[in-house]
N, C-alpha and C positions, 0 to 999 in steps of 0.2 A: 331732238331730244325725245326720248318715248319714255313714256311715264304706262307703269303697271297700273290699272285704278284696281286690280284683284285684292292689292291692302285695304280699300276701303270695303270690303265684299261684306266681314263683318260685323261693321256699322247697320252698313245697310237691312243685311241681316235681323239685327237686334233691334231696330228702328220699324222694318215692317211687322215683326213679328209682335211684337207693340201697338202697335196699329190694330194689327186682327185681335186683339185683345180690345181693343176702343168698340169696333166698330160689335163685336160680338154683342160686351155687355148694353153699347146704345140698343142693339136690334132686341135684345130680349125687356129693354125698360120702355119699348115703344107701344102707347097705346094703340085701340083699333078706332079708325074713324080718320076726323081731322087731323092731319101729321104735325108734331111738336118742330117744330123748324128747327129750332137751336138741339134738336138732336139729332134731327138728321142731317145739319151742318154738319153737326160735330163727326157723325157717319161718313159724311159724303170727305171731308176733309183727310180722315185717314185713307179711304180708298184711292181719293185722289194721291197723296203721297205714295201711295206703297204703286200705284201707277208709274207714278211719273219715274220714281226710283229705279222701279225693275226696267223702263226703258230706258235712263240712263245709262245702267250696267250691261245692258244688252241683253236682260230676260225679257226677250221678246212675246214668246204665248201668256208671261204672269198678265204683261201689260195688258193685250189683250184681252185677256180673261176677264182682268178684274175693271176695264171700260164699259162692258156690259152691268158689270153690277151700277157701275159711277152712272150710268144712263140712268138707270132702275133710280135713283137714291136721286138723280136731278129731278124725274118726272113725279116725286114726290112731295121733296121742297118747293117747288113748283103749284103746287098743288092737282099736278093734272091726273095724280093717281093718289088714290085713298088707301091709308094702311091697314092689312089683312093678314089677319093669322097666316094664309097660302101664301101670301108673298113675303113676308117675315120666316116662314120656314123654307121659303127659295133661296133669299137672300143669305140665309144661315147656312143652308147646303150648300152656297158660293163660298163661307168663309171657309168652311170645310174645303173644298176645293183649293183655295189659294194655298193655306196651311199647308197642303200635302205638297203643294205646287212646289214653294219657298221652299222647306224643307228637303223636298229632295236637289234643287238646284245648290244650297247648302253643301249640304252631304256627298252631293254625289249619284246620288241614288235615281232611278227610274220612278215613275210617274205613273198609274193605273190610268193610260191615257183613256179608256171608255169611261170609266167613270166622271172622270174630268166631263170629258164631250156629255156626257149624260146629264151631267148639274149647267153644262154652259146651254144646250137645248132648253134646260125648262129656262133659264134666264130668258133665253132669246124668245122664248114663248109667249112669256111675260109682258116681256118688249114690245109684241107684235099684239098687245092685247086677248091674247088667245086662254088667259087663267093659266092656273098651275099645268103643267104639263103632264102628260099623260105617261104613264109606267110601261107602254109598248112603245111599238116603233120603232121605225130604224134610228139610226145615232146618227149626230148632227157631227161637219168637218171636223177634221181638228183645229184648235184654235191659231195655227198659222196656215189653213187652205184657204187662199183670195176666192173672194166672190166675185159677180156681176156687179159693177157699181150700176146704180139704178137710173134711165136717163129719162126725162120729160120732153115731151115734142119741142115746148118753146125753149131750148135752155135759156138761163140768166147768166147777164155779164157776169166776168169771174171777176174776181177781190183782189186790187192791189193793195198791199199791204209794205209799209215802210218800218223795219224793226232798228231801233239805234240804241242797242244799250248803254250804262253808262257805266265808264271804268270798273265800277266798285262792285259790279253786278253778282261775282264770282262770294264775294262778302259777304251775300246776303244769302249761299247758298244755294241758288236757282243759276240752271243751265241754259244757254241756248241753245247745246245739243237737242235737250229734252224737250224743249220748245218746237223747233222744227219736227222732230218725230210726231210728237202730240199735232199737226196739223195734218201727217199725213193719216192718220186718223179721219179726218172727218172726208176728204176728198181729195184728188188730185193734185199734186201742190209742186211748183217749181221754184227755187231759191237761188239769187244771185248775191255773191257776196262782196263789201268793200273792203279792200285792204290799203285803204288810203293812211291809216288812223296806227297801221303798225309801224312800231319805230325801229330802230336800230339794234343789233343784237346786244349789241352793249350796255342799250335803254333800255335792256325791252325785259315787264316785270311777269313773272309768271301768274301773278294774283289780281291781276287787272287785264279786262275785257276792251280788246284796241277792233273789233269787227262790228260789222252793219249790217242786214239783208235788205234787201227788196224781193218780196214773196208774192206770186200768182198763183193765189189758189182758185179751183173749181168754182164757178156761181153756184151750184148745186149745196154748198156751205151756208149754215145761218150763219147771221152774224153775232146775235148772241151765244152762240158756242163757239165765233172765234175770240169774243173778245176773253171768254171765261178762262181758254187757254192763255191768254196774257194777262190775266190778272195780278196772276202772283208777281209780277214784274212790272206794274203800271205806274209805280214809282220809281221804279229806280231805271228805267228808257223811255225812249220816244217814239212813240206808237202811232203809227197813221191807218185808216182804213176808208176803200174808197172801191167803187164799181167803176170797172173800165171795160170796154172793150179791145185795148191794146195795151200791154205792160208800158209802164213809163219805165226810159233808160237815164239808168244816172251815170255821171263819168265815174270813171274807177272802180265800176263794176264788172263782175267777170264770171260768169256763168260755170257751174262746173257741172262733172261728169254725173247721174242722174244716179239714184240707185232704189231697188226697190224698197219698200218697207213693209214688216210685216206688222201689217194694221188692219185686219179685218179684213185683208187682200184689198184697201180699195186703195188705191192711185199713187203719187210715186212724189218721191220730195230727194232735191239734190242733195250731198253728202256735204257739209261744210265742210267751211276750210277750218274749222277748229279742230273737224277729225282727223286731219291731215298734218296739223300742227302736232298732236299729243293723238299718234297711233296708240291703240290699245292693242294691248299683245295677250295674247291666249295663254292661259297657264290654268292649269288643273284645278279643282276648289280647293280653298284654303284650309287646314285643318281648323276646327274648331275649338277658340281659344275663351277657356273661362275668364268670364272678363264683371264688369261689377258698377252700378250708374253709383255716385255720392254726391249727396248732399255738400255744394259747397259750401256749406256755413259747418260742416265736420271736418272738413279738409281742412278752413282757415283755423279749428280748436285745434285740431294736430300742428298745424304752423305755430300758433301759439305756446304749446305745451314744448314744444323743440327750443322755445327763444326762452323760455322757463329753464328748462332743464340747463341749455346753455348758460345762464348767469349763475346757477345754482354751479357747474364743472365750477365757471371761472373762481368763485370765490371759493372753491376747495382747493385750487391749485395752490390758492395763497401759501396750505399746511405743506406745499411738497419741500419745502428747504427744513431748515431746522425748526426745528417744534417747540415752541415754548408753554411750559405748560399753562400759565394763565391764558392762554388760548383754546383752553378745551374747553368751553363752556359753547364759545365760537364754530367750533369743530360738530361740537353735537347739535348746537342749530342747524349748520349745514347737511348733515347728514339725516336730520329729520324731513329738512327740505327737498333731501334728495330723495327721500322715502315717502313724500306725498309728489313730486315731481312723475316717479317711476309710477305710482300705483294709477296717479292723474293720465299719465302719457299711455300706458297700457291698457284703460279707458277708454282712451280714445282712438287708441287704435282699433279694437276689437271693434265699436259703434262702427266702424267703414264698412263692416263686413253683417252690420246688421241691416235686414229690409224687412218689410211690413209684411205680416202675413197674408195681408188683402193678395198679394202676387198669388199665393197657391188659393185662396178664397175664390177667386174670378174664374176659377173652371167650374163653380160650382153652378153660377143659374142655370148653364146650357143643362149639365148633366140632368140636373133635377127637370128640368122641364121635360127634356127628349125621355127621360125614362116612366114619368111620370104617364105624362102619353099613352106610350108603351103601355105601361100596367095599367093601362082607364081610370086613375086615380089622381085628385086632386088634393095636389100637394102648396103650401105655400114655402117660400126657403128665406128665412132673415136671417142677415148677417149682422153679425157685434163685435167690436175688437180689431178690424181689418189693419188699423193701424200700427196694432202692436208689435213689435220686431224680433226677429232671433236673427241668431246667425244662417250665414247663406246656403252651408252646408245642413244644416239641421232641418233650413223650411225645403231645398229641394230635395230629402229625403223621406220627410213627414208626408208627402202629397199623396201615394201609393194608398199608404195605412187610411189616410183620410176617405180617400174612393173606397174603399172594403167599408168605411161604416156607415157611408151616407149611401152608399146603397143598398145593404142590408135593413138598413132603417126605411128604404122606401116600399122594400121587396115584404119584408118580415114583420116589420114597425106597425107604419100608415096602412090602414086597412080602407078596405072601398068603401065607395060616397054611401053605397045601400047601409053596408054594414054599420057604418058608423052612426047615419040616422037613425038605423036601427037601434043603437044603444045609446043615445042621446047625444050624441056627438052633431056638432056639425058637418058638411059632406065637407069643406074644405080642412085638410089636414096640414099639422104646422110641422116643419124643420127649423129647426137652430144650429146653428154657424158660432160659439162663442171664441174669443179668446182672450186671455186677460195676464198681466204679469202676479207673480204671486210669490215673494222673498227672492231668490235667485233663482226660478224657474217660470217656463211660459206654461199655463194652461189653457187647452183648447177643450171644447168641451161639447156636444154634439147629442141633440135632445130632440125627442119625436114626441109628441100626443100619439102615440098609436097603442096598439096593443099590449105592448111592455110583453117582458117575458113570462112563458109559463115553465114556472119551476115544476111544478108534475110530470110535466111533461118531457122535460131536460133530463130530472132524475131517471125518469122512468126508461128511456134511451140511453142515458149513462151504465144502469145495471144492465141492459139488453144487452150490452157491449159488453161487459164487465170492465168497463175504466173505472167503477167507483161498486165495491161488494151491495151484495143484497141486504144484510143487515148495518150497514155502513149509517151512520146518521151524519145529516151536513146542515150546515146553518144554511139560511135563504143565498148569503153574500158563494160562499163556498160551491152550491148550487151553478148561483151566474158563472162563475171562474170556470163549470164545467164547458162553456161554447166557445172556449179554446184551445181544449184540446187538439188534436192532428185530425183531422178528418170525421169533426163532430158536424151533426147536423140534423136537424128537425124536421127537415123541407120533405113536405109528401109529394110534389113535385121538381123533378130537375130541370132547369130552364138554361138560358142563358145569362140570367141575370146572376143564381145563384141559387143554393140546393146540394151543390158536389160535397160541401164539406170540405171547400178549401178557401181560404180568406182571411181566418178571424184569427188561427194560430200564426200564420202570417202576419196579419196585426201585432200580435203581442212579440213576435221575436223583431219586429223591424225598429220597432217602439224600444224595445229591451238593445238593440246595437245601439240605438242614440242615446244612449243611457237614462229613459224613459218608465213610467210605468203607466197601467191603461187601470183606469177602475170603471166599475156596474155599479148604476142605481136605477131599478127598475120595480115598478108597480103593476101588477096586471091590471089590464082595461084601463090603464090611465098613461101609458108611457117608460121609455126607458133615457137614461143617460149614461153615458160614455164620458169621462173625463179621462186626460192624456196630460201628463204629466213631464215635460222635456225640461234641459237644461239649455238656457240660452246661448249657451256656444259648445264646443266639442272640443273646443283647445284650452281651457283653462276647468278646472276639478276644486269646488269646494271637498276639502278631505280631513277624515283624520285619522290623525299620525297615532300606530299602535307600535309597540315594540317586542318583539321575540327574539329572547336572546338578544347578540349586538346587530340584529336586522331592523327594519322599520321598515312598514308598510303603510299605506294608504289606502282607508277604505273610502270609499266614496260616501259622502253623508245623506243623500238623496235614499242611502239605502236602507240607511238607520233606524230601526225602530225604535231604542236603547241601549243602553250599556249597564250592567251590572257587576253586584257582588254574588259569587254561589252561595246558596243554602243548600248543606251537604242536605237536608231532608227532602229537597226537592229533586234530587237527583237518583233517575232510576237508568237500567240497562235492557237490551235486546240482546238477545241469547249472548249475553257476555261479552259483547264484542263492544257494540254503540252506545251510547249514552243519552240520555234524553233527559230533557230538564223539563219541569213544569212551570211554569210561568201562566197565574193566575190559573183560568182554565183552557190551558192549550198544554199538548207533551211538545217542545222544540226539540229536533236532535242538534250534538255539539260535534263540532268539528273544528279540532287540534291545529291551527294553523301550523305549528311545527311540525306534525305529520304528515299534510298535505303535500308543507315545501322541503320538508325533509332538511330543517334547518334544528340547529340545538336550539333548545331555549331555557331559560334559569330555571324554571319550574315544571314540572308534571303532574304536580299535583293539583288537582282543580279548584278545590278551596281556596288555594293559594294568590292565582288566578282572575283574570275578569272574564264576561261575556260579552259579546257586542252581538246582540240582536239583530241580525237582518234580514231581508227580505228582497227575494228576485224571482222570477218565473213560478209567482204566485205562491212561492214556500217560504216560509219559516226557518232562520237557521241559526244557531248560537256561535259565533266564531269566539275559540279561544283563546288568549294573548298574555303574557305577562302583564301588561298594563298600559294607559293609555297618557301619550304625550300633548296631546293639546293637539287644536284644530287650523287647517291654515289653506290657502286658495295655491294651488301649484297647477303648473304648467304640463301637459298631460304633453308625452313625445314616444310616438310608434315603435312598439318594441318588437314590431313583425319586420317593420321596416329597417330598422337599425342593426338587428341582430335575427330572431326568429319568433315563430307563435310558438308562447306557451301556455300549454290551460291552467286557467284559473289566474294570468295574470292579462289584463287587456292593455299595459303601458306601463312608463314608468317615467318617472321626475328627476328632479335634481334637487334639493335641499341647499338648502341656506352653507350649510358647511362643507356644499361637495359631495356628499353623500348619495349615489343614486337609491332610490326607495322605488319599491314595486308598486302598482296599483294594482287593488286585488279585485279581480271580475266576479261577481258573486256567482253568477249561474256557470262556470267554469268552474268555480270551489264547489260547487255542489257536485260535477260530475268527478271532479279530481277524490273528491271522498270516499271513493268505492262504495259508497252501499250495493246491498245484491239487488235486489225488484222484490222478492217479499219486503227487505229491510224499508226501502222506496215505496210502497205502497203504503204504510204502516203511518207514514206521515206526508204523503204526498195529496192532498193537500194536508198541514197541520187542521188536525180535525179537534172540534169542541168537546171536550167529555160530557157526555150525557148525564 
């Protein structure tokens, strides 16, 4: 029988890349000095895993690579090495290492082997007590070139060692593949196996472990690092260790053919006969398949809500014969039942696909600190809200926008320790991480102590440019809105962090696809904030239903400012064409939703008429409708995908009656409106009358 283990690839996968996420955020919460033990257990625990794992699957140099750090992280727990910023940022240039490592064994992809070699030299520098390692030099092997094993004049008996697992071993998820490899790690190791204990092919279970070894390793081996590698299995076999000068021979053992292992190049360990039972066969990387961890206490609500909804069918099937009417009293119970069954069950379904925004939070302490560095500024980073959820699609699209404002906030925001002493500040500067649920949306919110914006100076580069006239007046909020423009920017130096004047309009269009908006609240010399505004899924639309003519549309309510009656007094025109309505002290221009879609509708006359005030890519816009039918949650279905893009609609639903209704894209209706570029500047942003 051969068994592929490549379907387990992406487990595996997902399970270390998990790990370097453990092991990242313990290294950055690790003080300097006496080492916190139960952290760098917690540290040494995932390396070990993502260890043992890559040698299982047969990624030979991860294993490798990342034993060196598992050395680093024992001699710590240990206490024979004290933790220090240099080896805290070794140790992190190793998780960087691994990451690219996995990733490209994942993918497919090739490996910047110098660089790798480059971060495994300063580890092993470390190792050999030599400090952080130096920025010259030649580059150390690659991480499968065998060394010299090291020998002592007097050698020490070698380790006979008795391994008996027990049936169930395979249970508990630990291999003895990965077992014998992990010895040939530390020195020379020969393995003989029993197959007294294997039954009958007819007996015989594939979830239960019928083999034994007798193992001679190197005297050159502690023995507390061999027992460490048996740990994870000291309950569930039977474990002997003993100094001999000649292997003890048991009956029914049977020595096999030797093979090398690549472990640091040092010594050699026989092949089992488990590898010879379940040959692994070579097949390309697997594609990468979106996949999703749940909570099972949500899986058994959906079990639940299924065993609901079933007794709610069965007692309507009661009405499928003849129908009596003293039975609709009956009927509309059940149908109410079925209408909190459906909206319960839809509930819960959607939570499967909700996860904690802490996932995209955890790349933040590394960023903030390496960049921090970087710019010789001291920054602090707290996080709030980590637990709060959106859908899966919405938080791995939000991470991008997020990197664009927490590093502008460090580049632009937090200014230097002088500086800030200088103006009574403390030298340590603060970051906030917020996120919080707020009606049917998540806000995330992102707030610095630094500089805050300077409007003067914003304006004063907006007219440089001419994005905003010289006698133009703008309110402070109108000002901010200008740092998103296409290639705005203030920075008197261009760097790598940022200066180019690309980023922020980025921000706003990536935020604006998740059907998002981004707001500024900034103080000079005291700080800015940033709030972000998303809707917790992307597959269901609070909306409301507007009607033109016999069509019906959906405007998203997120977008709403209000809705209105016209006051023909408030209505004025642009050279005859457009229409602008005044609303308190703002001019909004209106736009005809039947002339957009070029659909009839009962009226033309705007009196006649409502508005629905809305707001996208930071404008102002009066959409015009006959009238408005009430509000309701619909199910949002690709209308690119289904048919084609059209602008000014981003999807479309289904209606209670069958009807499909459009969902109207605001920043689409505003380009579908033809204004010319004077007509656009005129209100682009809706400017405050003076």
């Amino acid at each position: 029988m051969t068994v592929d283990i490549s379907q387990f690839h992406q487990i595996f996968f997902e399970e270390s890349f998990e790990g370097l996420e453990v092991m990242e955020t313990g290294l950055l919460n690790l003080g300097v000095g006496e080492p916190d033990l139960e952290a760098i257990n917690t540290i040494f625990r995932a390396a070990h895993s993502i260890k043992g794992g890559s040698a299982t699957f047969g990624f030979g140099a991860i294993s490798h690579f990342t034993h060196v750090q598992e050395t680093l992280l024992d001699e710590m727990r240990s206490g024979k090495r004290l933790v220090a910023h240099s080896v805290v940022d070794v140790l992190l240039r190793g998780v960087d290492g691994l990451r690219a490592m996995l990733s490209a064994a994942r993918d497919g992809g090739r490996v910047e082997e110098a660089v790798i070699a480059e971060i495994r030299r300063e580890l092993e520098a470390l190792q050999k007590g030599n400090g952080p390692a130096e920025t010259g030099g030649a580059l150390a092997p690659a991480a499968n070139t065998p060394r010299p094993v090291a020998r002592t004049s007097a050698p020490l008996a070698d380790w006979q060692l008795s391994f008996l697992p027990h049936a169930h071993l395979f249970g508990t998820g630990n291999d003895p593949v990965r077992i014998l490899r992990e010895l040939g790690t530390l020195a020379t190791c020969t393995a003989t196996v029993d197959l007294n204990r294997l039954p009958d092919l007819e007996t015989f279970d594939p979830e239960s472990c019928y083999l034994a070894w007798s193992l001679r390793v190197a005297g050159s081996a502690e023995e507390a690092k061999l027992r460490e590698i048996f740990e994870w299995v000291d309950q569930d076999a039977e474990i002997t260790f003993a100094r001999v000068s000649e292997p003890a021979t048991m009956p029914g053992f049977v020595k096999l053919p030797q093979a090398v292992v690549e472990a640091n190049g040092a010594g050699t360990v026989a092949e089992p006969a488990a590898a010879h039972i379940a040959a692994r066969q070579t097949a390309p990387p697997p594609a990468a398949n979106a996949s999703i961890r749940v909570d099972i206490d949500k899986v058994d609500a959906l079990i639940n809500m299924v065993g609901e909804l079933v007794i709610t069918q069965s007692m309507l099937s009661q009405f499928s014969g003849e129908f009596d009417l003293g039975a609709l009293e009956k009927l509309r119970e059940g149908l109410l039942q079925l209408e909190r069954n459906t909206r319960e069950l839809q509930e819960s379904v959607m939570s499967i696909r909700m996860m904690p925004i802490g996932v995209s939070f955890n790349r933040f302490p590394r960023l903030v600190r390496d960049l921090s560095a970087k710019l010789n500024k001291q920054v602090e980073l707290k996080l709030s809200g980590e637990h709060t959820e959106l859908d899966k699609t919405v938080l791995e699209k939000i991470g991008d926008p997020l990197v664009h404002l927490v590093r502008n906030a460090l580049d632009h925001g937090i200014e230097l320790p002088a500086t800030r002493l200088a103006n009574g500040k403390p030298a340590l500067g603060t970051l906030e991480l917020r996120a919080y649920h707020e009606g049917g949306n998540i806000v995330i919110e992102i707030i610095d102590d630094g500089a805050g914006l300077n409007s003067a100076r914003i304006l004063a580069t907006a007219r440089d440019r001419a994005i905003v006239g010289a006698d133009e007046m703008l309110t402070p909020e109108q000002i901010h809105e200008l740092i998103f423009a296409p290639g705005f920017s203030t920075a008197d130096i261009v760097s790598d962090v940022s200066g180019r004047g690309v980023g922020m309009d980025v921000v706003r269009r990536n935020i604006k696809d998740l059907g998002g908006v981004v707001e500024i609240a900034s103080t000079l010399g005291k700080g800015s904030l940033f709030r972000i505004r998303l809707p917790l899924t992307l597959a269901i639309l609070d909306g409301q239903l507007a009607c033109v003519g016999d069509q019906i549309y959906i405007v998203p309510i997120v977008a709403i400012v209000e809705s209105l009656q016209v006051e023909p007094a408030a209505l004025s025109s642009i050279t005859g064409q457009h229409q602008l309505y005044r609303l308190r002290d703002e001019y909004i221009p209106i736009v005809r939703l039947h002339e957009a879609f070029n659909v009839h509708a009962r009226t033309t006359e705007i009196v006649d008429g409502l508005l629905i005030i809305v707001e996208g890519d930071g404008h102002k816009v009066g959409v015009f409708v006959d009238e408005l039918l009430g509000q309701q949650q619909v199910v949002i279905k690709s209308l690119q995908t289904n048919f084609r893009r059209v602008t000014g609609v981003s999807g479309a639903t289904i209606l209670g009656d069958g009807k499909v209704a459009m969902i109207v894209d605001i920043g689409g209706l505003l380009q579908l409106s033809k204004l010319n570029a004077h007509e656009a500047k005129v209100w682009q942003p809706a400017r405050r009358v003076a």
